[in-house]
Structure formats: C-alpha cells, structure tokens
C-alpha positions as a printed Julia matrix, in Angstrom:
234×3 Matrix{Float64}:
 -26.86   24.89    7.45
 -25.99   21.6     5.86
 -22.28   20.9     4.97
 -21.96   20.51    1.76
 -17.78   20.4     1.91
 -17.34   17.04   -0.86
 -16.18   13.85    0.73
 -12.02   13.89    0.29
 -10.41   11.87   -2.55
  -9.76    8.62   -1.71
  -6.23    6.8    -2.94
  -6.39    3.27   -2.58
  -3.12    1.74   -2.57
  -2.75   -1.94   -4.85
   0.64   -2.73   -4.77
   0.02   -5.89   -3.22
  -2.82   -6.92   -5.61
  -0.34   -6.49   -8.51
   2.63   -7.84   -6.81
   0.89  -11.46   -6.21
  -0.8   -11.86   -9.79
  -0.79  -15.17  -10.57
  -0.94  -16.75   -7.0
  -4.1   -17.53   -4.92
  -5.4   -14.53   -2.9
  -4.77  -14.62    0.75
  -7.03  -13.21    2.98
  -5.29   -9.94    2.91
  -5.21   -9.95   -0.34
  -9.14  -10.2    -0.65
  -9.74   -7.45    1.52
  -7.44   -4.88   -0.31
  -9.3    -6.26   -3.86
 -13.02   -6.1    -1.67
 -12.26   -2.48   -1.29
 -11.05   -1.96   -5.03
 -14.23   -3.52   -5.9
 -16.44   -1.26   -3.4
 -14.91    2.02   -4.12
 -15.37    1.24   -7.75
 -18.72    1.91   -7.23
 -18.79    5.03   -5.62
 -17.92    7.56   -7.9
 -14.07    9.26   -8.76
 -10.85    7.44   -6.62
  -7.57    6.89   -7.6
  -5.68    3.87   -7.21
  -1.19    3.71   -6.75
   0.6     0.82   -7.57
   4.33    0.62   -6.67
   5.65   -1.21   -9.71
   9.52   -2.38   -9.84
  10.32    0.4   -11.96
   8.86    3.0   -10.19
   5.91    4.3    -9.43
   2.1     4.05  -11.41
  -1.43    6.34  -10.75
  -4.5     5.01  -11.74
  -7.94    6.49  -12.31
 -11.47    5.24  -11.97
 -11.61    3.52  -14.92
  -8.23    2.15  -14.69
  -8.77    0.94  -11.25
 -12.19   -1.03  -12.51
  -9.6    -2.54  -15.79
  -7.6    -3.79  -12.55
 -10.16   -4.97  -10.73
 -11.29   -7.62  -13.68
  -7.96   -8.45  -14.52
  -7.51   -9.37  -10.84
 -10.97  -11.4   -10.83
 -10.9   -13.28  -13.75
  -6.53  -13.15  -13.92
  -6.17  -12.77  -17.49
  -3.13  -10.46  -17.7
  -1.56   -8.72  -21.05
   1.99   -9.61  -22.32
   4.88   -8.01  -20.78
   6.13   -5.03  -22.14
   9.49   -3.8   -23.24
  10.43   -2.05  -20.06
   9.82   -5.74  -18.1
  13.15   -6.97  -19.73
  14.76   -4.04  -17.13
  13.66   -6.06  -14.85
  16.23   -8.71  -13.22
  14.72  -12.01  -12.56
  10.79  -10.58  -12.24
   8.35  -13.43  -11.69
   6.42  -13.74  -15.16
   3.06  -13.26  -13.92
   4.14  -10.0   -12.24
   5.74   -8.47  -15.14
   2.54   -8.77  -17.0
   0.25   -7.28  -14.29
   3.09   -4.38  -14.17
   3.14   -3.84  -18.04
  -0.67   -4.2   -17.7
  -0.54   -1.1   -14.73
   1.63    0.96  -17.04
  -1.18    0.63  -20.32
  -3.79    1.96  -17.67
  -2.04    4.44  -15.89
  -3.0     7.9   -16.25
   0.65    8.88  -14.73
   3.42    6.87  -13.87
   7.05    7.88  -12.76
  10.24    6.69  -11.43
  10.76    6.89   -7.14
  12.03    9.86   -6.82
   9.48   11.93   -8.47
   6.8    10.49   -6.92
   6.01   13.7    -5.24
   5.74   15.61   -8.41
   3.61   13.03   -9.71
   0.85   13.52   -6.57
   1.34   17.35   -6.95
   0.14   17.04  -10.95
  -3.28   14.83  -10.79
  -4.51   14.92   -6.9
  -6.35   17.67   -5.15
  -4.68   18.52   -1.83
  -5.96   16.47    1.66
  -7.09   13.0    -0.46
  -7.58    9.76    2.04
  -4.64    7.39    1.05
  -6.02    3.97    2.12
  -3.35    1.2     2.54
  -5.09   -2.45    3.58
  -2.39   -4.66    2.31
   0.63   -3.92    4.77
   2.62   -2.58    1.04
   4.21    0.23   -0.11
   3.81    1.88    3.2
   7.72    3.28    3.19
   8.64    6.66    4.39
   9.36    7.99    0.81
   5.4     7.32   -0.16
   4.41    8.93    3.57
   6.72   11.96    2.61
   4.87   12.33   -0.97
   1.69   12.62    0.56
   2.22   14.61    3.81
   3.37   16.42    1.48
   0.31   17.23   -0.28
  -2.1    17.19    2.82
  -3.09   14.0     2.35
  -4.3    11.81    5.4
  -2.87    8.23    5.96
  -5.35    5.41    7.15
  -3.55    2.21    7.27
  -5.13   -1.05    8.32
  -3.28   -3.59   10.77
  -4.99   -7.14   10.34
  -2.93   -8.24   13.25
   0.39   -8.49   15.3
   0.69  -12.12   15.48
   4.45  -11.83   14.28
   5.51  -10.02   17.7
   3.15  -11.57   20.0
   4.61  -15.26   18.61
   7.61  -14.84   17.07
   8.85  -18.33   17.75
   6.31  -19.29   14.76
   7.59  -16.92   12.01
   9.93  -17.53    9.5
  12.92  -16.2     9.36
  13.19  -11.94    8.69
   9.52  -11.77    9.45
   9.44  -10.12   12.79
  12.08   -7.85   11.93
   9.9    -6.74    8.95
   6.71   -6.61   11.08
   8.27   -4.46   13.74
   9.49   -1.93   11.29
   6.0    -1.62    9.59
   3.74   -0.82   12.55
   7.06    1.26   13.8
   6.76    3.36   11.13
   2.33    3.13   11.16
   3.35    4.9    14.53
   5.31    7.4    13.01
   3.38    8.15    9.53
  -0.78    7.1     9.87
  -3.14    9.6    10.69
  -5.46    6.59   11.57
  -5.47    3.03   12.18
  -7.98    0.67   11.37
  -8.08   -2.5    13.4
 -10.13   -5.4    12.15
 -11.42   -6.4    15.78
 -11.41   -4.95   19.08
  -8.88   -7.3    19.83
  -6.36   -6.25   16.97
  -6.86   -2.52   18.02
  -5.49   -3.46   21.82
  -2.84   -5.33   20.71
  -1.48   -2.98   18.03
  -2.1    -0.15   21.12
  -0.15   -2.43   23.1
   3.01   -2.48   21.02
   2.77    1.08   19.63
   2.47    2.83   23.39
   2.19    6.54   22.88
   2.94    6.49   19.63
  -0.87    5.0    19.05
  -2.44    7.08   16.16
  -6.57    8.06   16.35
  -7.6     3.89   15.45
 -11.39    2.63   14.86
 -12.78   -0.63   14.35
 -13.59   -2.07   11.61
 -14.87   -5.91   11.25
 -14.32   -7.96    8.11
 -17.63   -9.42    6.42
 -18.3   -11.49    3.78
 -20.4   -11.42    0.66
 -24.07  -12.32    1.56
 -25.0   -15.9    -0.42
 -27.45  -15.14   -3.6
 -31.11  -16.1    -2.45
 -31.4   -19.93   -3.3
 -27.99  -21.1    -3.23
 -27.06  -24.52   -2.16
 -24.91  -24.42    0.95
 -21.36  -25.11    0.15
 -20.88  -23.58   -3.2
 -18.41  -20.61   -3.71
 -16.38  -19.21   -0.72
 -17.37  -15.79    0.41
 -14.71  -13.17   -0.48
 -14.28  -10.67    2.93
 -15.09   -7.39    2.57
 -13.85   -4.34    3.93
C-alpha cells in the first residue's frame, strides 16, 4: 500500500535575511533567501523571524511578501514599536516593522512556545541555513511541539583557523555547533568535506548529517557570458 502520510510542515527560519536588510547578501545569506524562494513554490510553509522585540510567524503568503522585499529591497517605513528600539540600524527597523504587517502571529520571547502551540501542527521540519536564531529557548519551543531540527553548517573554518578570525568569533562559533550537538535532529553539510570536519569537532555528539552541495541558478538559454552572478541554491 502506498503511504500517503503528508510531507511534515516545514518552518524556515529568516532571521538572518531580515537582520541584514540593507547590506549586500553574503553567500550565506543567498542560500537561506534560495530556499525562501524554493519553498515558496511548493505549497503551505511557514517562515520565523526573530525580530528585536520578540518573536514573528509568517505564512505562505507572507513569506513570498518577504521574499520580494528581500529581492528587489524596497522596505516599508518603520513603525511605532521601532522607536523601542535602542540604536536599531534604520534599514533593519523597517524590514522588522515590515515582518510585523505580514505576520500572521507575533509575540514577545517568552511566549514563543504558546505561539508554536496556536498555528503549527505537531512534528513540522524547522529548517535553519543561516547559523541565526538557533538559541536553546527556540530549540525548547519546538521540541516542545515535536518538531524536528535540521540545521545547516556551511563550515568550521573559525576553529580549524582561529588565528584569522576577528575577535569573539571563535568563541561564538564554538558555542553554535556546541549547541547543533546538543539540539539538531540533523545536520546538513554543504560538502563531504564540511560533514568530516563538523564530525570532527562534534565527536559523539554528531547528530544523523547528509550532504548537501550548493548550486547555482542555470544561465537563461542565450545569455552572454558574464552577465548576472548566479545566486546558490540550496
């Protein structure tokens, strides 16, 4: 007999894409907005988006409103609740007002839980690509609910040369895949070589981890070499 159980939820996490509006994407930054732009064509997902009041849940639609604001960057005013906010870059207080119009929920930290419990179906795929938001209150909200935690890990260049980052960054890098020991259900490496390295510094505590090369957006039929750079995909 065929299964016909539906594929789970998905909850893409775009923290990052909101918290760098304005500024050029970096590579990580295009893969997290290739897979807002793929899933956006595949039917209901949800999209989270830790904002600096709290915390926001997007739907479908609201996710695809995202996705062109992020494309083209044309962000909405800043709203009332951005003057809360202490010395908030100006760009990012409009994408964050912007989240807020097209939220279907939003609530402060500690309810974040509740907030999970309301609009998702228990055991939805949270997807985090953009090494964000991945704290142990947001792994708490959705253990909580069954949900399963992929995370990807583009690479561990900050512990295997330290002597090259800036200051605070290894520190920070050990404490994320630390706690992508303690908290994914899977890891996604984007080479072979990523998923031995990140097995190398994680030990025993290595998660179930696949594979899972970047790409890039094929060039239209006709194109004249050296036009538009290829956004990777994920």
């Amino acid at each position: 007999m065929a299964d016909t159980q539906p594929d789970p939820l998905r909850l893409l996490d775009l923290t990052r894409l909101v918290s760098r509006a304005g500024r050029p994407l970096t590579g990580v930054d295009r893969v997290e907005y290739a897979r807002l732009r793929h899933l956006c064509g595949l039917g209901p997902f949800y999209g989270l988006v830790r904002t600096s009041l709290g915390y926001a849940l997007l739907d479908a639609a609201g996710c695809a409103a995202l996705r062109d604001r992020v494309a083209q960057g044309t962000w909405g005013p800043a709203d009332r609740l951005s003057r809360l906010v202490r010395d908030i870059d100006p760009m990012r207080a409009r994408a964050e007002a912007d989240v807020r119009r097209l939220c279907i929920a939003r609530c402060i930290k500690p309810l974040l839980g509740r907030m999970l419990r309301r609009h998702l179906p228990r055991g939805a795929h949270y997807i985090n690509l953009g090494h964000t938001n991945l704290t142990e209150a947001v792994a708490a909200a959705l253990k909580a609910q069954g949900a399963r935690i992929a995370v990807l890990v583009h690479d561990t260049i900050p512990l295997d040369h330290p002597q090259f980052q800036r200051p605070g960054t290894v520190d920070r890098f050990a404490a994320f895949l630390s706690r992508v020991g303690r908290v994914a259900d899977v890891v996604i490496c984007n080479s072979q070589q990523t998923l031995a390295d990140t097995a190398r510094h994680l030990g025993d505590r290595m998660p179930e981890a696949i594979v899972a090369p970047l790409g890039v957006d094929p060039t239209p039929p006709g194109a004249p070499p050296g036009g538009r750079g290829a956004a990777p995909i994920s």
